[in-house]
Chimera marker file (.cmm) of the C-alpha trace (Angstrom):
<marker_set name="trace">
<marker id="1" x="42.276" y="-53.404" z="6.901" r="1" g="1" b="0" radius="0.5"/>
<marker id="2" x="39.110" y="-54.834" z="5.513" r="1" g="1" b="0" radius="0.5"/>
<marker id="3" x="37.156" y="-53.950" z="8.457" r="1" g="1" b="0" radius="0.5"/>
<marker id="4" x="38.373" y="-50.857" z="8.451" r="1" g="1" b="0" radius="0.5"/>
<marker id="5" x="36.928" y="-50.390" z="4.666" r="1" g="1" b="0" radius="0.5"/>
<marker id="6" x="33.878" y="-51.908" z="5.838" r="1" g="1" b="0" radius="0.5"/>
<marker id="7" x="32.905" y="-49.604" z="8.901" r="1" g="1" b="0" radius="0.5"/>
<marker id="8" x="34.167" y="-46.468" z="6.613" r="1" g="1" b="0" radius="0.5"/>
<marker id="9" x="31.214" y="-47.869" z="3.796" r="1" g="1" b="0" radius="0.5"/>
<marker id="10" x="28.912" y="-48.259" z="6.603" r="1" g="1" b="0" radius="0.5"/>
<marker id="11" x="29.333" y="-44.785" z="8.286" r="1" g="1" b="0" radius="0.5"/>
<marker id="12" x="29.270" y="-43.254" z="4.935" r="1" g="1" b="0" radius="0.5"/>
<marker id="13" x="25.952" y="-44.411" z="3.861" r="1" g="1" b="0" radius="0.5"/>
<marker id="14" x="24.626" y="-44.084" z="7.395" r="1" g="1" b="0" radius="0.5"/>
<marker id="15" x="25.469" y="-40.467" z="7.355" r="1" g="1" b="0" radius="0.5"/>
<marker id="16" x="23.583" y="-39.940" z="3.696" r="1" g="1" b="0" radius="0.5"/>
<marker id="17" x="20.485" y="-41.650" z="4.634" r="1" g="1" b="0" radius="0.5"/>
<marker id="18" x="18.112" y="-38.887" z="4.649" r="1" g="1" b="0" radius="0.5"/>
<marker id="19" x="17.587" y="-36.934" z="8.346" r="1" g="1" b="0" radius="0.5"/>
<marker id="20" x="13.784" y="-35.477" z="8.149" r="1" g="1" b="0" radius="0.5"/>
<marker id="21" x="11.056" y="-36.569" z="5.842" r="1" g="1" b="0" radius="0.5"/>
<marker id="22" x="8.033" y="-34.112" z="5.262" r="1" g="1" b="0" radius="0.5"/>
<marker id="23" x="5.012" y="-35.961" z="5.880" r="1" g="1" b="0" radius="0.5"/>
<marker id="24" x="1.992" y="-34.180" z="4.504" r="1" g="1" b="0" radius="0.5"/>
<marker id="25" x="-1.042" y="-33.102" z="6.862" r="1" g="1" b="0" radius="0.5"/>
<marker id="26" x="-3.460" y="-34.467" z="3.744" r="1" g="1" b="0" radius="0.5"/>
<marker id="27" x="-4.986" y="-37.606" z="2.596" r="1" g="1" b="0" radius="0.5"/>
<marker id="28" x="-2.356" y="-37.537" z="-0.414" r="1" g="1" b="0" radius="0.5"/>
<marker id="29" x="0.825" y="-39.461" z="0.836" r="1" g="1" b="0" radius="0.5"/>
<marker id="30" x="4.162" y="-37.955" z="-0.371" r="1" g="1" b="0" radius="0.5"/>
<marker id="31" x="5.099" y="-38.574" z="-3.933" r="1" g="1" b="0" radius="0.5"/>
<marker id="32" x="2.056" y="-39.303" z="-5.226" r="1" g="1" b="0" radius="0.5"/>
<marker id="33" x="0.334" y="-37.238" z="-7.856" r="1" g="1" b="0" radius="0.5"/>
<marker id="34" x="-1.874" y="-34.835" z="-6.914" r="1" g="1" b="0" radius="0.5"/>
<marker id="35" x="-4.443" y="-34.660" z="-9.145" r="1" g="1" b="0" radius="0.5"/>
<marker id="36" x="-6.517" y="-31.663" z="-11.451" r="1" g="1" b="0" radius="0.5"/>
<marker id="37" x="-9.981" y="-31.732" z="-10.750" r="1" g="1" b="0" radius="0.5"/>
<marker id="38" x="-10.936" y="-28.618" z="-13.070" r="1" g="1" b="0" radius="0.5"/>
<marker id="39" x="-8.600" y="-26.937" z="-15.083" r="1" g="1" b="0" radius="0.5"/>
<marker id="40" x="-9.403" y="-24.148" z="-18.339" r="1" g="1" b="0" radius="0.5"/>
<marker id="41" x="-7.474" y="-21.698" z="-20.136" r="1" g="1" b="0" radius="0.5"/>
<marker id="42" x="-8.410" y="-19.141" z="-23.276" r="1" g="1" b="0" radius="0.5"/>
<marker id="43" x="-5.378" y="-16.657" z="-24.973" r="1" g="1" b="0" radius="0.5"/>
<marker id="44" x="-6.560" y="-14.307" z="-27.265" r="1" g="1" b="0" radius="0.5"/>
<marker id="45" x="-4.807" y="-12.974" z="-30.466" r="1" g="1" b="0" radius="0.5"/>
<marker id="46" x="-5.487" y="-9.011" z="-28.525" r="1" g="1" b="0" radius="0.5"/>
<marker id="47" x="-3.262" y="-10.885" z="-25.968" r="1" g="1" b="0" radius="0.5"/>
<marker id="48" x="-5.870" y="-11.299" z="-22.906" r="1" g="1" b="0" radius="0.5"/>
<marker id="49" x="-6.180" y="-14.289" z="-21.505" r="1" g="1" b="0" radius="0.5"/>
<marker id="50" x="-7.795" y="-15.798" z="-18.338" r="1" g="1" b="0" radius="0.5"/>
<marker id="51" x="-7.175" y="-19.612" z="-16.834" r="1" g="1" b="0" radius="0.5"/>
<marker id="52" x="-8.466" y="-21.251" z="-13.246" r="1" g="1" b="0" radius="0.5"/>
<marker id="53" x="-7.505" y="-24.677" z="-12.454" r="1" g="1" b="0" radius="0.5"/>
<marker id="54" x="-8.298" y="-26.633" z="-8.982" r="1" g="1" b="0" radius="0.5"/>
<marker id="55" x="-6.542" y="-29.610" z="-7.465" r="1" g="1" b="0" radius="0.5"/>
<marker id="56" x="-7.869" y="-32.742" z="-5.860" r="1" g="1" b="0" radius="0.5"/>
<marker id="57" x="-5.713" y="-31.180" z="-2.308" r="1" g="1" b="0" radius="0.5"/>
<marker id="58" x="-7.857" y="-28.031" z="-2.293" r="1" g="1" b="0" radius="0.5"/>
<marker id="59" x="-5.826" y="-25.425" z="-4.260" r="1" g="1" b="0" radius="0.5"/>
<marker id="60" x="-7.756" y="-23.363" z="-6.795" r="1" g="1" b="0" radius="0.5"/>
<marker id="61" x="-6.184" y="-20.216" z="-8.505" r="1" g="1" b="0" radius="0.5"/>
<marker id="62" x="-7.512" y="-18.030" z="-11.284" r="1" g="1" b="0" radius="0.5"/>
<marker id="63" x="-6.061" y="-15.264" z="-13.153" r="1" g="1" b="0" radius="0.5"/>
<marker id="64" x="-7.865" y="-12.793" z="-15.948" r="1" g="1" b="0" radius="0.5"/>
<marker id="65" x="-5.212" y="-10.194" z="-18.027" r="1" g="1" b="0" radius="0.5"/>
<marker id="66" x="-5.219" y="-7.995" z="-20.589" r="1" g="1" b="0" radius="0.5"/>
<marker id="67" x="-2.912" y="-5.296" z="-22.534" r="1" g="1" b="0" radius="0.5"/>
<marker id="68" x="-4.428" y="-1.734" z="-21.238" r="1" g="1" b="0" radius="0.5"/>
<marker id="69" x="-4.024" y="1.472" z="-23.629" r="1" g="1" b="0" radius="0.5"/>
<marker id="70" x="-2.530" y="-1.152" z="-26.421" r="1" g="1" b="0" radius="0.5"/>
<marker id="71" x="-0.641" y="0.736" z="-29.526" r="1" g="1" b="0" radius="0.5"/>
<marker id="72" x="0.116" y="3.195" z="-27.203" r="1" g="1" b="0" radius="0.5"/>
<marker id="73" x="3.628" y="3.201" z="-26.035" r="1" g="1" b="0" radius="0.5"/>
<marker id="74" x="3.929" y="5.982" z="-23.490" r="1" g="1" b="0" radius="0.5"/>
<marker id="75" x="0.166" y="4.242" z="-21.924" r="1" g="1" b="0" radius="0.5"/>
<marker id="76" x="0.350" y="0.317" z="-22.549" r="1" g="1" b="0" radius="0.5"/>
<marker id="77" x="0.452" y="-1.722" z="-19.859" r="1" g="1" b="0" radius="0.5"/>
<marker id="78" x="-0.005" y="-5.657" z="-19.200" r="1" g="1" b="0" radius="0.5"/>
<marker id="79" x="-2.848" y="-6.213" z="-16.490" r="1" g="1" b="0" radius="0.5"/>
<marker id="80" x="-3.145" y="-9.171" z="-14.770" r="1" g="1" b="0" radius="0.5"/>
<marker id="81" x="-5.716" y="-9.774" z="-11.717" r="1" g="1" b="0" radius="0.5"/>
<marker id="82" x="-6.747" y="-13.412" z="-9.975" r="1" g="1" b="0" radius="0.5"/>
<marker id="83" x="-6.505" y="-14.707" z="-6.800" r="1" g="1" b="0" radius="0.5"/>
<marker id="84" x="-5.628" y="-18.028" z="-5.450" r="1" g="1" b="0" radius="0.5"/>
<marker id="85" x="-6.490" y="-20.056" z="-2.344" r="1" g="1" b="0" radius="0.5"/>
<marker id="86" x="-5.020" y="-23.064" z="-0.551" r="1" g="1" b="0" radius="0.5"/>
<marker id="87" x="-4.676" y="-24.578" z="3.300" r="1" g="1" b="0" radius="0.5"/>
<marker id="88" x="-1.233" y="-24.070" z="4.886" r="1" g="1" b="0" radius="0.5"/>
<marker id="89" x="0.397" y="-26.430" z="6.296" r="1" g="1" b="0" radius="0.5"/>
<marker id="90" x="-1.238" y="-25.164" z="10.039" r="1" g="1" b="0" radius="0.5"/>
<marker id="91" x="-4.918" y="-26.303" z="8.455" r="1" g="1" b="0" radius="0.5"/>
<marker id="92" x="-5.558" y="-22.565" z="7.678" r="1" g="1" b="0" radius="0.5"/>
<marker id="93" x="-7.323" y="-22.027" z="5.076" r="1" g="1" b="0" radius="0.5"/>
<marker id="94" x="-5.351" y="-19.163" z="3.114" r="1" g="1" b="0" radius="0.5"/>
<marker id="95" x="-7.080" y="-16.616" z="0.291" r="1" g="1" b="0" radius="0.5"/>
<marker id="96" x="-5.355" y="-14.009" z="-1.796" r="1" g="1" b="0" radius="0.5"/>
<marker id="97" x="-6.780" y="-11.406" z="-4.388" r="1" g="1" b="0" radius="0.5"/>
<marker id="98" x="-4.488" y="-9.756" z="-6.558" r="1" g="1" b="0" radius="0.5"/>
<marker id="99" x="-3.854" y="-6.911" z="-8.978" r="1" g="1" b="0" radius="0.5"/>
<marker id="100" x="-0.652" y="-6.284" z="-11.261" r="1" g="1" b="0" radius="0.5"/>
<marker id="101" x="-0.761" y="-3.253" z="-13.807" r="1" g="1" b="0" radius="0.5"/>
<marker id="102" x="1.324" y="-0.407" z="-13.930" r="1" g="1" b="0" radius="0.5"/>
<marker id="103" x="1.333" y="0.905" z="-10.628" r="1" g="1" b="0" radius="0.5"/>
<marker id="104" x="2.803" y="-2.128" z="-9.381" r="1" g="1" b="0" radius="0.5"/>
<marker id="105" x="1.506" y="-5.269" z="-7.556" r="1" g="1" b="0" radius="0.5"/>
<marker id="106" x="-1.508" y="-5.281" z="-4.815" r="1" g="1" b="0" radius="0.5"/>
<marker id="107" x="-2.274" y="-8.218" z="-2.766" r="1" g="1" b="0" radius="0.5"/>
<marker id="108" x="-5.480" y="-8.249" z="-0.284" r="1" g="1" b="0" radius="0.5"/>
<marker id="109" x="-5.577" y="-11.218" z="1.851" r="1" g="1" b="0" radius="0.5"/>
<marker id="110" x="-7.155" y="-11.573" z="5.349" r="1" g="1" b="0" radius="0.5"/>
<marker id="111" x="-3.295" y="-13.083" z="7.009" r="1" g="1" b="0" radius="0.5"/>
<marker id="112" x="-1.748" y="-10.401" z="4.736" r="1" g="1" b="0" radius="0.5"/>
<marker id="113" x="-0.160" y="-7.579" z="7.792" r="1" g="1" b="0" radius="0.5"/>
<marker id="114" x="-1.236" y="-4.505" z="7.239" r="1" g="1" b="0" radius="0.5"/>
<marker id="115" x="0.960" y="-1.087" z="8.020" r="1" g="1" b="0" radius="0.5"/>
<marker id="116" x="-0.099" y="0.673" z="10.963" r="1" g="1" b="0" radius="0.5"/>
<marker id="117" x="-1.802" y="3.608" z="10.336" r="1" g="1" b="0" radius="0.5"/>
<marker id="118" x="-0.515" y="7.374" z="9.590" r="1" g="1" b="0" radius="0.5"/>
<marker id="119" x="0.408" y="9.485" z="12.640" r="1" g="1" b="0" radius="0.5"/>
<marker id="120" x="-2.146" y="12.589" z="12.691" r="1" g="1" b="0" radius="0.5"/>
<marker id="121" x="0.576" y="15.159" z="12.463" r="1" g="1" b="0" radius="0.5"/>
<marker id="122" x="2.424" y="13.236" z="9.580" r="1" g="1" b="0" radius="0.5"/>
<marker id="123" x="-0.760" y="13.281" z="7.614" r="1" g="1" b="0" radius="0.5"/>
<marker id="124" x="-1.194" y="17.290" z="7.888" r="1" g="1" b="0" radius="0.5"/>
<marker id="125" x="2.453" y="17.640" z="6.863" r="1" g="1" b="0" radius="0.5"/>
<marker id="126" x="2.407" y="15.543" z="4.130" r="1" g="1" b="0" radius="0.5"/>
<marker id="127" x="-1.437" y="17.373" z="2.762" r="1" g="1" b="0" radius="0.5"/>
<marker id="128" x="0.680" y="20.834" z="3.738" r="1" g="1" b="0" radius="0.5"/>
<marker id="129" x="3.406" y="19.847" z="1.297" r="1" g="1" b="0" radius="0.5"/>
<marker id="130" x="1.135" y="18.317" z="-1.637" r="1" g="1" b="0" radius="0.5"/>
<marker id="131" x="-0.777" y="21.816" z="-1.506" r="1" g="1" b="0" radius="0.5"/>
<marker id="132" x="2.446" y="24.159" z="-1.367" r="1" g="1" b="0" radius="0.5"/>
<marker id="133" x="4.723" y="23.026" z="-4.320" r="1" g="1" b="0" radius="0.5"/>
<marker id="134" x="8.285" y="23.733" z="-4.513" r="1" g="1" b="0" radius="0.5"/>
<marker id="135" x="8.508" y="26.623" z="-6.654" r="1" g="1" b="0" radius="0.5"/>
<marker id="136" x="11.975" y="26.166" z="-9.206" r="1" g="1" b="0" radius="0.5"/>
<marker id="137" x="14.456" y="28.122" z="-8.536" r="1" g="1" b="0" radius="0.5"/>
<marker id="138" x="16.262" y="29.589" z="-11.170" r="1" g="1" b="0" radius="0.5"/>
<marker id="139" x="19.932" y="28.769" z="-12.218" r="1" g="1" b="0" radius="0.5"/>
<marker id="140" x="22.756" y="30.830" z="-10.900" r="1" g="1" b="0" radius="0.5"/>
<marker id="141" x="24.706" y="32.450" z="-13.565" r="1" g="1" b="0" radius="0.5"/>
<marker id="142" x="28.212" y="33.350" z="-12.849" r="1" g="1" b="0" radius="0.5"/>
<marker id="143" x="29.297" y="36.853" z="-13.267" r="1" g="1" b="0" radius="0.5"/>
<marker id="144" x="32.721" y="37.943" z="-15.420" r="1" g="1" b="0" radius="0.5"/>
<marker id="145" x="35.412" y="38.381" z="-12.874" r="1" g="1" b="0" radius="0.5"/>
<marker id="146" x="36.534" y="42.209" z="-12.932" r="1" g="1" b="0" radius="0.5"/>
<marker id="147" x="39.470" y="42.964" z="-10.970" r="1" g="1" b="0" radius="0.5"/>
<link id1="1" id2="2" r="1" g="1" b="0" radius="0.2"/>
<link id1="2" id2="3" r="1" g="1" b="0" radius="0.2"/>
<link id1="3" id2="4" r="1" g="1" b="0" radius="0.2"/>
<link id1="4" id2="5" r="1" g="1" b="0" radius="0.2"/>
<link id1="5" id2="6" r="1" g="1" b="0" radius="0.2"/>
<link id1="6" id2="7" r="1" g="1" b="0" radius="0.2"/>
<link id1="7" id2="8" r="1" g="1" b="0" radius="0.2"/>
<link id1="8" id2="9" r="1" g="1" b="0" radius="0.2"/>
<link id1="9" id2="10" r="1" g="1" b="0" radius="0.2"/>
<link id1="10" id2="11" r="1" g="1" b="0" radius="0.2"/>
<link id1="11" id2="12" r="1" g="1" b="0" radius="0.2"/>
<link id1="12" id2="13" r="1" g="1" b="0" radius="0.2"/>
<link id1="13" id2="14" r="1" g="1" b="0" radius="0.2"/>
<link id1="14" id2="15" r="1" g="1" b="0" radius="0.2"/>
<link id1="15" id2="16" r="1" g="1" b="0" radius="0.2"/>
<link id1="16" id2="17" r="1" g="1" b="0" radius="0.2"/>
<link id1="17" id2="18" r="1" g="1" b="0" radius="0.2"/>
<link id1="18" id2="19" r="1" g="1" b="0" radius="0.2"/>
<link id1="19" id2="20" r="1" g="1" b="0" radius="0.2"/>
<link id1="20" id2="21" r="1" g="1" b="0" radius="0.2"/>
<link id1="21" id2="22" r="1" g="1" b="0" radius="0.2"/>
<link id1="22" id2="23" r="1" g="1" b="0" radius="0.2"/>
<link id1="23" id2="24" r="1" g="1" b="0" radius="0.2"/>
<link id1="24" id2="25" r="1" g="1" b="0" radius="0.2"/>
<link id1="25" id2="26" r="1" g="1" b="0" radius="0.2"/>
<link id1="26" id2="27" r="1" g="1" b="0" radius="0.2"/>
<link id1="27" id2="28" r="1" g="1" b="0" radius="0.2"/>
<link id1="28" id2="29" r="1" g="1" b="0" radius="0.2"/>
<link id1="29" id2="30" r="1" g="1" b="0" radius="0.2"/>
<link id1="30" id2="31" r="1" g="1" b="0" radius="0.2"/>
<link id1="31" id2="32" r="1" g="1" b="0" radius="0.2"/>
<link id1="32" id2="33" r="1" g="1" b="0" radius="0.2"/>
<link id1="33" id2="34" r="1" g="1" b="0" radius="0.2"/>
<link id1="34" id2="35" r="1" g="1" b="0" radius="0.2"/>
<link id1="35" id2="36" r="1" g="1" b="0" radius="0.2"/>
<link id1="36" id2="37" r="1" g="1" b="0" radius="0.2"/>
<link id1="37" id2="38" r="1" g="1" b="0" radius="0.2"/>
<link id1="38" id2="39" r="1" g="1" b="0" radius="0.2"/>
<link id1="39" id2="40" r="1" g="1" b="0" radius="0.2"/>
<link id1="40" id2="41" r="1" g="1" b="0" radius="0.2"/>
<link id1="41" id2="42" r="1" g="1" b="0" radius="0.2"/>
<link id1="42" id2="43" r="1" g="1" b="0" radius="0.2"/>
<link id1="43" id2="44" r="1" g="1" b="0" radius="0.2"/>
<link id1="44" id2="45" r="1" g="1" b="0" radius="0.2"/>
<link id1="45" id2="46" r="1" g="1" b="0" radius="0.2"/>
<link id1="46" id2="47" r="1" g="1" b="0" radius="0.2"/>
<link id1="47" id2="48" r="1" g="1" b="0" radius="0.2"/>
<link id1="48" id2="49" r="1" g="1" b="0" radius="0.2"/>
<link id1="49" id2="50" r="1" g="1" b="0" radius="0.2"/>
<link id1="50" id2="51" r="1" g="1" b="0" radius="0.2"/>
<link id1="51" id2="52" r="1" g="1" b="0" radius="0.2"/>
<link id1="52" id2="53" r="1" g="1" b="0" radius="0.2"/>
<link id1="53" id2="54" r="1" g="1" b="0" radius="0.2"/>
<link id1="54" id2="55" r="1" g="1" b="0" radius="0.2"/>
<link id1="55" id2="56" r="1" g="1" b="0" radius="0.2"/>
<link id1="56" id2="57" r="1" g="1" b="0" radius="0.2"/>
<link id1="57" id2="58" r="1" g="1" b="0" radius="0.2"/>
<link id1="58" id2="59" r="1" g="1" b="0" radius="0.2"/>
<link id1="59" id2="60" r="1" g="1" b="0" radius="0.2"/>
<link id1="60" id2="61" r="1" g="1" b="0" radius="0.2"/>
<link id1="61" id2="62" r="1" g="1" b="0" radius="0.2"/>
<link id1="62" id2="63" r="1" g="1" b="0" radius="0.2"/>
<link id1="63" id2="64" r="1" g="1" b="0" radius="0.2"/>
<link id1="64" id2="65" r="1" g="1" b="0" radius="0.2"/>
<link id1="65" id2="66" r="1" g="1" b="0" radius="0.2"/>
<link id1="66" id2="67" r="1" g="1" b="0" radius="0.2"/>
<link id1="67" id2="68" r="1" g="1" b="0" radius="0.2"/>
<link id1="68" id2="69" r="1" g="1" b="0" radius="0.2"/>
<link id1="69" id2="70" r="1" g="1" b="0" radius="0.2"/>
<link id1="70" id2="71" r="1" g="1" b="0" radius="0.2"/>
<link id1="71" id2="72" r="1" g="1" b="0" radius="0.2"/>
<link id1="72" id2="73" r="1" g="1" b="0" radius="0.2"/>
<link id1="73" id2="74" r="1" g="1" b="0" radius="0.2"/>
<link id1="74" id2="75" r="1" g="1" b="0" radius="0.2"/>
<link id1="75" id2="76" r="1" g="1" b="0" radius="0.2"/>
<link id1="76" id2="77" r="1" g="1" b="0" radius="0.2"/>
<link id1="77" id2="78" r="1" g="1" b="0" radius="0.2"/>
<link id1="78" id2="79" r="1" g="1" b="0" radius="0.2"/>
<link id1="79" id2="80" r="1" g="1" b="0" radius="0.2"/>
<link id1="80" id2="81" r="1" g="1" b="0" radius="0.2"/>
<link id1="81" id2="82" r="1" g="1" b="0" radius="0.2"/>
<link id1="82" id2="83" r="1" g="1" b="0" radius="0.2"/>
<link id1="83" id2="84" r="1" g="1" b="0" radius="0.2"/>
<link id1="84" id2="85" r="1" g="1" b="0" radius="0.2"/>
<link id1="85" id2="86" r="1" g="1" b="0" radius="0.2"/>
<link id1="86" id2="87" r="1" g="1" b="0" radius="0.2"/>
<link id1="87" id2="88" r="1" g="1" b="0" radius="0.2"/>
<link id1="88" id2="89" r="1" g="1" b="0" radius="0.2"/>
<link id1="89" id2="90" r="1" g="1" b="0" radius="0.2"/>
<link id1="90" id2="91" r="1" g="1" b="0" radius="0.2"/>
<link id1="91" id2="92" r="1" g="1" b="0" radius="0.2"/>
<link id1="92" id2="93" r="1" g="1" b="0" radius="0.2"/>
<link id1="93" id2="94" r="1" g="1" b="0" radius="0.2"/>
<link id1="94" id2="95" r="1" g="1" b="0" radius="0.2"/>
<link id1="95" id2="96" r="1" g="1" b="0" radius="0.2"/>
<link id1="96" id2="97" r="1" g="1" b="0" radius="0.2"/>
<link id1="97" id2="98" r="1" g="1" b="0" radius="0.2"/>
<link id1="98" id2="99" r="1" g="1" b="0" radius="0.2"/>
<link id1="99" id2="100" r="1" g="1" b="0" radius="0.2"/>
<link id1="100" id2="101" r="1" g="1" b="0" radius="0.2"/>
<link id1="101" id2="102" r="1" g="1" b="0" radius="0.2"/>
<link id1="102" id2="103" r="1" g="1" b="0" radius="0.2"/>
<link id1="103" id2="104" r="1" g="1" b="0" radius="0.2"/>
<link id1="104" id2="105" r="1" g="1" b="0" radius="0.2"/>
<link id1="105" id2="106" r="1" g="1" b="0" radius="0.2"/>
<link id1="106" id2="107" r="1" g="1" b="0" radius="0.2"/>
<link id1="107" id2="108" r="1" g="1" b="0" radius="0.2"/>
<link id1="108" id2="109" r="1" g="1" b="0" radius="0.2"/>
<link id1="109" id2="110" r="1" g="1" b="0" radius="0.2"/>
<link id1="110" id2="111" r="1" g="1" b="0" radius="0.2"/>
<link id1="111" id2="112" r="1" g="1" b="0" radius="0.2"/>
<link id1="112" id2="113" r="1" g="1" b="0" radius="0.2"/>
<link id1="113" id2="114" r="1" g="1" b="0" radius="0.2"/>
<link id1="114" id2="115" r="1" g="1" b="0" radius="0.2"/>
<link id1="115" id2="116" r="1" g="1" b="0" radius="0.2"/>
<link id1="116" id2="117" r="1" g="1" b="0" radius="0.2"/>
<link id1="117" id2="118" r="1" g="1" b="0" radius="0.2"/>
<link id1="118" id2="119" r="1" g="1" b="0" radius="0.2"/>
<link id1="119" id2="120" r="1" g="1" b="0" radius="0.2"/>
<link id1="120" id2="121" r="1" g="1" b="0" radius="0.2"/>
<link id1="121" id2="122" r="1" g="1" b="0" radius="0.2"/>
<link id1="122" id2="123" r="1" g="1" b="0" radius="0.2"/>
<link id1="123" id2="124" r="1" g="1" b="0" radius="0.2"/>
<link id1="124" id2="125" r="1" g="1" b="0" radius="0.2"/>
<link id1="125" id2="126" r="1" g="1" b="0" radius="0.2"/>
<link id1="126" id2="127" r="1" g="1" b="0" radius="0.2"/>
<link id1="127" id2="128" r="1" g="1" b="0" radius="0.2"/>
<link id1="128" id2="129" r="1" g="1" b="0" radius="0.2"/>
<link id1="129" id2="130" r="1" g="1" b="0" radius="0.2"/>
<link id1="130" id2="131" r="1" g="1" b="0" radius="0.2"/>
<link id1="131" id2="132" r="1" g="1" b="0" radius="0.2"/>
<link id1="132" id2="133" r="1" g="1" b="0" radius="0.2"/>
<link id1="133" id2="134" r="1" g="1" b="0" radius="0.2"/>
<link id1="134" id2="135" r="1" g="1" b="0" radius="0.2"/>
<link id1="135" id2="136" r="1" g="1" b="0" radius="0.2"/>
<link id1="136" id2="137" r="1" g="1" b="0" radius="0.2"/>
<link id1="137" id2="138" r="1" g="1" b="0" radius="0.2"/>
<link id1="138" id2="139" r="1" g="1" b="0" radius="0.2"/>
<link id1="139" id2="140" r="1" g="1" b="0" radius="0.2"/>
<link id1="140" id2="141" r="1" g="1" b="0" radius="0.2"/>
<link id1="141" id2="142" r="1" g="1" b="0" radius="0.2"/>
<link id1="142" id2="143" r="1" g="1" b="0" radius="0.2"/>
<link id1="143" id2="144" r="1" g="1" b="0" radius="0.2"/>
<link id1="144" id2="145" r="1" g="1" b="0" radius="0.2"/>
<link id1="145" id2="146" r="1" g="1" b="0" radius="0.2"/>
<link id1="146" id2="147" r="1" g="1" b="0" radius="0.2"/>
</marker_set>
């Protein structure tokens, strides 16, 4: 019986001994600390702000933003705009330029896909419809019943 206890306590911790171990492709081993070479940030009291930091592995990022139309409800609008590089994991090196503000997010980057472009026909349909709007059409009324 205590063999028995002794092989289940052995397969048990053999089977929770970790299976894959991520070895980094840099000259910093995993677990150590990676360290911040340059690092800055400003907030304003109008709410912009801008920071930029780099790391001893090679990733920089900055980021500039500001509050457009402020005391303007119906207009206001946070911006934010930066961009960020790094080396993936492949050794290529990897840059991305950004804009947020209120039409959304944008992201230019050279390993960023890209749609394909408009079909000819597609194009001339959709200028057709921008320069023909739909008129409204008016409500129906319903008329009394007479019988």
């Amino acid at each position: 019986m205590k063999s028995f206890v002794v092989l289940s306590v052995l397969a048990a911790v053999a089977c929770a001994a970790p299976q894959f171990q991520y070895q980094p492709q840099s000259q910093y081993q995993q677990g150590q600390p990676i360290p911040i070479v340059k690092q800055s940030q400003e907030i304003n009291f109008d709410g912009s702000y801008q920071y930029n930091y780099e790391t001893g592995n090679g990733i920089a990022a900055n980021e500039q933003g500001y509050l457009k139309n402020a005391g303007n409800k119906d207009a206001e609008a946070q911006v934010a705009q930066g961009s960020f590089t790094y080396t993936s994991p492949e050794g290529i090196p990897i840059s991305v330029s950004y804009i947020a503000d209120e039409n959304g997010f944008h992201a230019e980057g050279a390993h960023i896909p890209t749609p394909p472009p408009i079909p000819e026909a597609i194009a001339r349909a959709l200028q057709y419809i921008e320069s023909h709007p739909q008129q409204p059409q008016q409500a129906f009324q319903a008329q009394p019943f007479r019988g």
